[in-house]
C-alpha positions in Angstrom: -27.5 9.3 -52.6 -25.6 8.7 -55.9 -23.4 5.7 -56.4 -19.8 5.5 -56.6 -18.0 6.4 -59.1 -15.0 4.3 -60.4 -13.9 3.4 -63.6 -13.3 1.1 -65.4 -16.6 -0.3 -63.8 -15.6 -3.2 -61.2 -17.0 -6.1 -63.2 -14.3 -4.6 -65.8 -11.2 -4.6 -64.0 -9.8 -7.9 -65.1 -10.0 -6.9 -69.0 -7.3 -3.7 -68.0 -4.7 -3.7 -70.6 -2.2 -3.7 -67.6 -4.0 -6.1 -65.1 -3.9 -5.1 -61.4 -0.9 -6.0 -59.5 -1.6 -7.7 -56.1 -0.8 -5.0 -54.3 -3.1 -2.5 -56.5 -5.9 -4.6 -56.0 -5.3 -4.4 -51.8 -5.4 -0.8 -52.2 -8.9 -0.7 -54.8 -9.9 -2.8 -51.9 -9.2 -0.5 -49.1 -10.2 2.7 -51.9 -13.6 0.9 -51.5 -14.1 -0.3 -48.2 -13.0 3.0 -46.7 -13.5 6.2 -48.9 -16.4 7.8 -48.7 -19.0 7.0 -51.7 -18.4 10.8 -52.6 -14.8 10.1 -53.7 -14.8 9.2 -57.6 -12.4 5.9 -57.7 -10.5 6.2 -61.4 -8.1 2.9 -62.1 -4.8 3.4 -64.4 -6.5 6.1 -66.5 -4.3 8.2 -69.1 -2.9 11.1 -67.9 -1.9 12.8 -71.4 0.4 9.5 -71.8 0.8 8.8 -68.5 -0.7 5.8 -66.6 -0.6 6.8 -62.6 -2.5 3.3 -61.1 -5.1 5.7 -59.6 -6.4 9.3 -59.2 -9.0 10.1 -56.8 -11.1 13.0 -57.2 -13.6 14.6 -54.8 -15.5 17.8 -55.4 -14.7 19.4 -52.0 -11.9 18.0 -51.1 -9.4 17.6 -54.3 -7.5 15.4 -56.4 -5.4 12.3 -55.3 -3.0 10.0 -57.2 -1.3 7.3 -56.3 1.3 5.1 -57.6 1.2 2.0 -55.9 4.8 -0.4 -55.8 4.9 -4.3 -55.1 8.7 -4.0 -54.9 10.4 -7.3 -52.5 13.3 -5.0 -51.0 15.0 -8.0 -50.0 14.8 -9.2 -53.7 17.6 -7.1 -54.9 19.6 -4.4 -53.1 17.9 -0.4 -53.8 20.1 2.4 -53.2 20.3 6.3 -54.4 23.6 7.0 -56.0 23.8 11.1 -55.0 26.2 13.1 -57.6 26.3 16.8 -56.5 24.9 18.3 -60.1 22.2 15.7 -61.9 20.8 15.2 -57.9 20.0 11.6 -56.5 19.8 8.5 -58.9 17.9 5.7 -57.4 19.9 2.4 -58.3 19.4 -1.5 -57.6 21.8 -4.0 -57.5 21.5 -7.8 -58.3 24.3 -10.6 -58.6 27.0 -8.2 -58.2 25.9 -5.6 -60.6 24.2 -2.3 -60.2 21.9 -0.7 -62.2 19.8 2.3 -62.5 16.4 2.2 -62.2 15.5 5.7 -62.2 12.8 5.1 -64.7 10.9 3.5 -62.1 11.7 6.3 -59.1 8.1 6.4 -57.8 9.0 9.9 -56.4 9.6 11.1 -59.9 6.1 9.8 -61.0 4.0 11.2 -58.7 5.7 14.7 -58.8 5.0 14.2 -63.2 1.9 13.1 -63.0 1.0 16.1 -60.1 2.3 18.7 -62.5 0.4 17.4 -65.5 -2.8 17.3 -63.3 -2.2 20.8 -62.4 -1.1 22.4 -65.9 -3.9 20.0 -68.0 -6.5 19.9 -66.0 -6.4 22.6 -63.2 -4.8 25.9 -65.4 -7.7 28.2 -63.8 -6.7 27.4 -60.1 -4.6 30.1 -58.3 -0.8 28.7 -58.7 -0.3 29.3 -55.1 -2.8 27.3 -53.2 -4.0 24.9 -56.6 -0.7 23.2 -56.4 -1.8 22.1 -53.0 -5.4 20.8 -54.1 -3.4 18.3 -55.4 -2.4 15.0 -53.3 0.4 12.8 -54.5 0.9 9.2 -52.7 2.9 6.7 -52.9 2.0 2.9 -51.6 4.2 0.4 -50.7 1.7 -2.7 -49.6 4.5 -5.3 -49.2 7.3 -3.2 -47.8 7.7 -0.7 -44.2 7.2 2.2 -43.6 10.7 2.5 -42.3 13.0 0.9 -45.2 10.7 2.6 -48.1 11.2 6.4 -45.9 14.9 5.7 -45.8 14.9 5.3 -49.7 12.6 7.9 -50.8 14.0 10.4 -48.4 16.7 12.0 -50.9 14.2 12.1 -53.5 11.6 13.7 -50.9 14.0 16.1 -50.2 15.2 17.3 -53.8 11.8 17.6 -55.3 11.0 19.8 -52.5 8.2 17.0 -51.0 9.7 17.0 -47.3 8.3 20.1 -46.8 4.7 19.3 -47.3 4.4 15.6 -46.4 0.4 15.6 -46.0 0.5 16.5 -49.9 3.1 13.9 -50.8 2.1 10.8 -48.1 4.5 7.7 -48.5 2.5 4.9 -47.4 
């Protein structure tokens, strides 16, 4: 039986030009302990200029990537500001002042980094069912299940996610 694959190698995790958050090394933890050796473990790798924090590929099952968030929700207040025609913003508010932080919408990411997996590295797959050989996660270690579902939902919802939660998993 072959080894796992994941890269960068283990022993060269801690020389990542963006070092592992703690909450990205619990999930390479749980990648390890509980995948099967047959799924290939890849950490932060470039995307065509993107940086997801890992992708997961198997050669039966598929492609996974995940963009993991450490976010304290009690360390500043998150909500989506909804105007009817640029769709749902999601906004943060600290000392009084609100902000918007869509930049960092971890709904927004996985759905980019899905379509460039698709279009760059999938173009021969049938558009119809290749789309959905494609999983896109998002992990929240440090926050429930409950408050992060509450503030992804609009976003779920206008990217059309909602509709096929097994292929967009909000963890």
């Amino acid at each position: 039986m072959r080894e796992r694959v994941v890269s960068p190698p283990l022993n060269e995790i801690d020389r990542l030009r963006q070092p592992l958050t703690n909450g990205e090394r619990l999930v390479l933890d749980y990648f390890l302990a509980n995948l099967p050796e047959s799924w290939e473990i890849y950490i932060q790798p470039h995307l065509n200029g993107l940086r997801p924090d890992f992708v997961l590929l198997h050669p039966e099952s598929g492609i996974a990537v995940f963009e993991v968030k450490d976010w304290d929700l009690d360390a500043m207040e998150y909500f989506v500001e909804t105007k009817a025609k640029s769709g749902p913003k999601l906004m943060a508010r600290r000392d009084g002042k609100s902000f918007l932080i869509e930049r960092q919408n971890p709904v927004t990411k996985i759905d980019l980094y899905k379509e460039e997996i698709y279009a760059l590295y999938c173009p021969r797959l049938p558009s119809g069912q290749g789309f959905g050989a494609i999983t896109a996660g998002i992990i929240f270690p440090f926050a429930s299940d409950e408050a992060i579902k509450k503030l992804l939902s609009p976003f779920q919802h206008h990217y059309g996610h909602d509709e096929y939660p097994t292929l967009y998993p909000i963890v």
